[in-house]
N, C-alpha and C positions, 0 to 999 in steps of 0.2 A: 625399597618401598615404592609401590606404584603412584603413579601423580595420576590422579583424578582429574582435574582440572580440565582437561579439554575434553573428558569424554561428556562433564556434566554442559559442555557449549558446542553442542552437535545437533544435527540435524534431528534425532530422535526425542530432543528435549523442547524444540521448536514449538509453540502451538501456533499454525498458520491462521491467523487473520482474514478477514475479506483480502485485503491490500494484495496479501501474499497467494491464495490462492487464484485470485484472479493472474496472478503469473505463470502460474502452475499452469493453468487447465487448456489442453492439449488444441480442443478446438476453439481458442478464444471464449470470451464472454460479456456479456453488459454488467460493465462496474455501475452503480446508482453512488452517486453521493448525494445524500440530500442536506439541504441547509448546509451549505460550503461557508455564508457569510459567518455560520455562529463558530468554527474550527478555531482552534486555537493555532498560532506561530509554529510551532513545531509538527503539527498537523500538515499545515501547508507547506513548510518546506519538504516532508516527507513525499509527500504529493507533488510536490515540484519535480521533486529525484528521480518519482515513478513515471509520472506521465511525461520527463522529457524523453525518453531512452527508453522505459517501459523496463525499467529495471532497479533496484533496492541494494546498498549494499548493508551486508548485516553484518556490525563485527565478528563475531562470534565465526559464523557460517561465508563471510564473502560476499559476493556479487552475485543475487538470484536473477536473471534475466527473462523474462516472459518467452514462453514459448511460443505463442499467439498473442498476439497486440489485442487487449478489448477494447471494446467500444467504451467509450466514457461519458455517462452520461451528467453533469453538474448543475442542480439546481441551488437560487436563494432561499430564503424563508419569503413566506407569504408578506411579510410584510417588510422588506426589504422592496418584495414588488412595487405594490403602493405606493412605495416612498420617494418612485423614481417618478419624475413629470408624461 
């Protein structure tokens, strides 16, 4: 009997992400995050993983590593601004 199991945790089953295709894309690119403050914990540590190393590991798939570092751009919420002195 054939085992399924790893063909359905493959690269073709994937659906890439912002996250993930900004690793992909060959000449770099500007990531936008907007409203970084409102993310939830597991958000940020994701984004920890990516933008120290510029690289994700995905169980399933392994360690995808950017082929070009992008620019990363990280904003607040407007009113996070205000709230600062």
């Amino acid at each position: 009997m054939h085992d399924f199991g790893d063909v359905f945790f493959s690269k073709e089953f994937v659906e890439p992400r912002p996250l993930l295709q900004a690793l992909e894309q060959p000449a770099g690119c500007v990531l936008l995050i907007d409203e970084i403050d409102k993310s939830d914990a597991e958000f940020e540590s994701l984004l920890l993983e990516i933008l120290s190393d510029f690289q994700v590991t995905i169980p399933e798939l392994g360690t995808v590593v950017a082929v070009a570092s992008p620019t990363v751009i990280l904003t607040p919420t407007a009113s996070a601004i205000s709230a600062t002195p």
